[in-house]
C-alpha positions in Angstrom: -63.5 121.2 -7.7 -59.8 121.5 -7.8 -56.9 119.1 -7.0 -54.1 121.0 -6.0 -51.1 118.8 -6.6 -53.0 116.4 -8.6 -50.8 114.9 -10.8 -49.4 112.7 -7.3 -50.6 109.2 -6.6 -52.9 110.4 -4.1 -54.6 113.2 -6.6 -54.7 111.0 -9.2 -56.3 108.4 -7.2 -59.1 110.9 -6.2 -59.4 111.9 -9.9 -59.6 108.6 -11.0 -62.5 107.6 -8.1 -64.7 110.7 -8.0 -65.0 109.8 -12.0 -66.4 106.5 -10.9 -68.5 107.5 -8.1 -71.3 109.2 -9.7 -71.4 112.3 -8.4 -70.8 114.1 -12.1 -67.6 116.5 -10.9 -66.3 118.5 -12.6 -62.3 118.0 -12.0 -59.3 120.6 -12.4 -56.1 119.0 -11.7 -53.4 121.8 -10.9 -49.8 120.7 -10.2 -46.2 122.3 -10.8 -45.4 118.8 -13.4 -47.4 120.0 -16.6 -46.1 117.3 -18.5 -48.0 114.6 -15.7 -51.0 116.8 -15.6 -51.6 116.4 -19.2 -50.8 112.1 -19.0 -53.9 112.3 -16.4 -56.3 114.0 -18.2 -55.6 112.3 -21.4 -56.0 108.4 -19.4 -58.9 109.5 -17.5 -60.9 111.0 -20.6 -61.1 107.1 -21.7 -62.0 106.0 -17.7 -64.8 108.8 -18.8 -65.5 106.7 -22.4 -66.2 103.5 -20.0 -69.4 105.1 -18.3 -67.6 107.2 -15.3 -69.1 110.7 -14.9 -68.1 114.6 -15.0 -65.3 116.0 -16.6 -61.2 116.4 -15.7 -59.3 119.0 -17.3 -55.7 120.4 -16.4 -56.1 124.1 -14.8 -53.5 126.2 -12.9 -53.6 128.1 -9.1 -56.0 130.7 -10.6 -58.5 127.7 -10.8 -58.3 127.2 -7.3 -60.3 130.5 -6.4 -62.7 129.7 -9.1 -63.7 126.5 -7.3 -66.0 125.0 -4.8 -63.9 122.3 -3.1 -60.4 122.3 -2.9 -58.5 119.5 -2.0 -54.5 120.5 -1.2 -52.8 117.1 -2.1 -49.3 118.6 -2.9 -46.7 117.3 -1.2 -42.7 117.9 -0.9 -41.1 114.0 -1.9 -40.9 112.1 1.5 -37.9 110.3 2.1 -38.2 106.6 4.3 -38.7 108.6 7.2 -41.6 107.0 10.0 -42.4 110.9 11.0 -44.6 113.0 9.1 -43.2 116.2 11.1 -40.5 116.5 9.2 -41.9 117.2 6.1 -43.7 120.4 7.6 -41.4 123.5 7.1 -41.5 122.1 3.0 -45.7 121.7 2.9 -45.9 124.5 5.0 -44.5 126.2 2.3 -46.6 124.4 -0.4 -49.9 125.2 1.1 -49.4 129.0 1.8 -48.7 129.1 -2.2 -52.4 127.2 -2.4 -53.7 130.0 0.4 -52.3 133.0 -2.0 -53.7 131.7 -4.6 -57.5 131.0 -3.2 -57.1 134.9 -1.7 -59.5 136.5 0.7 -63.1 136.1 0.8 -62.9 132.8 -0.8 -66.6 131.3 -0.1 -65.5 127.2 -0.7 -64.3 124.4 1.4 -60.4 123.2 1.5 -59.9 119.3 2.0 -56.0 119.6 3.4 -54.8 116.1 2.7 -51.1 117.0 2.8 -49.2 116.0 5.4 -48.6 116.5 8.7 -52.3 117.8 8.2 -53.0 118.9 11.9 -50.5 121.8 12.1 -50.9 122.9 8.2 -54.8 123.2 8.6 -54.2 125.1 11.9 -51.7 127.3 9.6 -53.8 127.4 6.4 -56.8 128.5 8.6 -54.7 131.1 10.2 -53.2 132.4 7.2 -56.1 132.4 5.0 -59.1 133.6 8.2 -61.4 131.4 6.5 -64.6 129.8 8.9 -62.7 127.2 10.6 -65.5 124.9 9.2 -64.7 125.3 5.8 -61.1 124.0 6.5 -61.1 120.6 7.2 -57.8 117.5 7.6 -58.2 114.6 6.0 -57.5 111.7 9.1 -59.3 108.6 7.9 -57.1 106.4 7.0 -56.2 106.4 11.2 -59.6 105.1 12.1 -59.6 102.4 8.8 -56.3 101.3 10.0 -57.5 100.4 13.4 -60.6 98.4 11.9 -58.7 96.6 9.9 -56.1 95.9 12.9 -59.4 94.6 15.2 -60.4 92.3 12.0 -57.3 90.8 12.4 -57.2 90.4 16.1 -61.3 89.2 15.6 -60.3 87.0 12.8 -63.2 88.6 10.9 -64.0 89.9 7.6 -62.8 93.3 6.9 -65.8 95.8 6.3 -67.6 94.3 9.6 -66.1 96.4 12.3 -66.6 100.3 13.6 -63.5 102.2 15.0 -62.4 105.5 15.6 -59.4 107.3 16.2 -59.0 111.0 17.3 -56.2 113.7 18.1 -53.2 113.6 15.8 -53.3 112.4 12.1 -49.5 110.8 13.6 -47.8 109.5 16.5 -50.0 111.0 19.1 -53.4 109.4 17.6 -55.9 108.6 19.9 -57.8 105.3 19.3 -60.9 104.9 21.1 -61.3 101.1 22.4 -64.5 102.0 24.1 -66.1 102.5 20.9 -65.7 99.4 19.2 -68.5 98.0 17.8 -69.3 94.7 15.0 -72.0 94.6 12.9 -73.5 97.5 14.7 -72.9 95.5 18.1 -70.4 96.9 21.0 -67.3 94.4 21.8 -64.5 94.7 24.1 -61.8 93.8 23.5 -59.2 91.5 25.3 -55.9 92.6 26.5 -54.1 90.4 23.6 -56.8 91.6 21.1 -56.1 95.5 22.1 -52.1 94.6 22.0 -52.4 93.3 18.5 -54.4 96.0 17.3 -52.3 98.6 18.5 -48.8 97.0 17.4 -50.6 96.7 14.1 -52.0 100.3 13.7 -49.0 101.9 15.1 -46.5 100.4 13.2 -48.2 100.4 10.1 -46.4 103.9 9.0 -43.4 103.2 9.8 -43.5 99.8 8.3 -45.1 101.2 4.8 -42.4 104.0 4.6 -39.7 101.8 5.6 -40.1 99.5 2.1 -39.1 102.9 0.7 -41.6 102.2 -1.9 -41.9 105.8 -3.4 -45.5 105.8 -2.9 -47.9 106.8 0.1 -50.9 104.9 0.3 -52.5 106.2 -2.5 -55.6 103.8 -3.2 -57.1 104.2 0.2 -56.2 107.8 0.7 -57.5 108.9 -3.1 -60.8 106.8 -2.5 -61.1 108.1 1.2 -60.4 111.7 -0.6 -63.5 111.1 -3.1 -65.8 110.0 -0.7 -65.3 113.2 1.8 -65.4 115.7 -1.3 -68.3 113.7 -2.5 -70.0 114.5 1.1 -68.9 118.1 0.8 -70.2 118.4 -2.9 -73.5 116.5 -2.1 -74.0 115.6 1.2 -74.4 111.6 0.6 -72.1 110.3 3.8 -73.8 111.9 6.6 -71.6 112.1 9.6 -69.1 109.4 9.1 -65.9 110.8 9.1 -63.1 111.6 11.3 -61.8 114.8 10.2 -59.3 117.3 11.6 -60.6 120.9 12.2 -59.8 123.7 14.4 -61.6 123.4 17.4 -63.3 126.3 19.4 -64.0 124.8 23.2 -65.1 121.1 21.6 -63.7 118.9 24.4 -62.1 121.5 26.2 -59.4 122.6 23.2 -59.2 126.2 21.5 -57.0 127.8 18.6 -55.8 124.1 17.1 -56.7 121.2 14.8 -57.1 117.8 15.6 -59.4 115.1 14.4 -62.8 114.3 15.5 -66.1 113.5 14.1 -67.9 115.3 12.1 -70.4 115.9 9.7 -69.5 117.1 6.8 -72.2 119.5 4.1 -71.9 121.8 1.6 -70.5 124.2 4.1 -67.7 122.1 4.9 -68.1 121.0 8.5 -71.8 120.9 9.8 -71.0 119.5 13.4 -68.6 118.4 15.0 -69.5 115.2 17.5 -68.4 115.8 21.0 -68.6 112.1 22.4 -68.7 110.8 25.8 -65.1 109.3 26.1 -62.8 108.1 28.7 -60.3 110.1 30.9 -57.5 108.3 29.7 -58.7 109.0 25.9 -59.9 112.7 26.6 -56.7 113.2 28.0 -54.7 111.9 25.4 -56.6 113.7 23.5 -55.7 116.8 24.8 -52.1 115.9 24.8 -52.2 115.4 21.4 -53.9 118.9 21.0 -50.5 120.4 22.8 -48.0 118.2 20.3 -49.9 119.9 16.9 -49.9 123.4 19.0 -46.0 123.2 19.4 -45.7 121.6 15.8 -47.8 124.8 14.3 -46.1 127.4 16.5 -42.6 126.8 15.2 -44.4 128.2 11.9 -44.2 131.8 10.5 -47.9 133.4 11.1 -49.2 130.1 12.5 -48.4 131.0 16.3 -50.4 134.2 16.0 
């Protein structure tokens, strides 16, 4: 499998944990900064020496049609800004050169985990006319933010609580309250409890880039990376995972990508989950559908 953009924080993070997860892949890490690729490889050939498993090596764009999985991490440097949008003429740019360079008649599975993901995997999906199960967003970070937000709010242990959110990887996510669940048990949550959470999952972007750190979130986002390849690659997670893909009539949306669950296989996405939810979250849902449609329109060949 190839990391396009590798050499990032979030690349080298999913390097770095697919080596210690066990699942024995073989890593390409392609990026415009030879100089970085090479520092990688060369520290991660002793993470190797300490037991992990599979192989890294540095590649270039004609390794991306040579691979299985391919996981589009590249990324135009983000300013402070709390809006992903405005990073997507620049990506949308990056990710047609990862398109031209997979071609036609490509028979893997793309992991888009630049951002703003909905729009670019409705535009890489376009462009390329790939299954639209083989492209797939990367959006869990959403649904681990709100769990951790509800731990809070529960003054619980983090790990303990089940919570999904849907539509936009951005500000027109859907979180889904009547789904909550601990330790496998369904909770509802108080008015205070689902105030907390929300101040706490909605401003946790725009509180992160607003340190102006230089970094994105790089630990949860490479780990959460590794885990969905490692589900692609071998199908060991089952259906846990929000993911945005473009639907085809799933809860009433055509022609765009948002995130909702899924099961992901060797084929990318197996099937996609269409839950009984409220009105107010299936029509925010659908609302948040409309915001990615606009966002991919103002695209070259993604409104076509």
């Amino acid at each position: 499998m190839a990391l396009f953009g590798g050499a990032g924080g979030v690349g080298a993070s999913a390097a770095f944990n697919l080596a210690l997860g066990g699942g024995g892949h073989e890593v390409v890490i392609v990026d415009s900064r030879p100089e970085m690729v090479v520092s990688h490889v060369m520290d991660l050939q002793q993470v190797l020496e300490q037991g992990a498993s599979g192989s890294v090596r540095a590649g270039d764009q004609a390794d991306l049609r040579d691979s299985d999985i391919v996981v589009v991490c590249a990324s135009f440097a983000e300013g402070p800004s709390d809006s992903r949008l405005l990073f997507l003429e620049h990506n949308a740019e990056i990710v047609r050169s990862a398109a031209e360079a997979i071609g036609p008649g490509w028979g893997g599975v793309v992991l888009m985990v630049t951002n703003p993901v909905d729009p670019l995997v409705t535009l890489f999906q376009r462009v390329t006319g790939l299954d639209r199960r083989r492209v797939v967003g990367y959006t869990l970070n959403d649904s681990l933010r709100l769990r951790t937000g509800i731990a809070l709010a529960l003054g619980i242990e983090p790990g303990r609580v089940d919570a999904w959110v849907i539509g936009e990887h951005g500000d027109s996510s859907v979180p889904l309250f009547t789904r909550v669940s601990v330790d496998g048990e369904p909770v509802q949550l108080t008015d205070d409890q689902r105030a907390a959470t929300t101040e706490f999952t909605r401003g946790w972007f725009a509180k992160h880039k607003a340190l102006d750190s230089g970094r994105s979130s790089t630990w949860t986002s490479g780990l959460g990376t590794a885990r969905m390849v490692d589900a692609i690659a071998n199908g060991r997670a089952g259906a846990g995972f929000p993911a945005s893909i473009v639907l085809d009539g799933e809860y009433g949306i055509e022609g765009v990508s948002v995130s909702v669950p899924v099961t992901l296989g060797r084929d990318g996405v197996e099937e996609i989950h269409e839950w009984e939810i409220s009105d107010d979250e299936r029509a925010a849902l659908h609302a948040a559908a409309e915001a990615v449609r606009a966002a991919a329109a103002g695209l070259v060949g993604a409104s076509g």
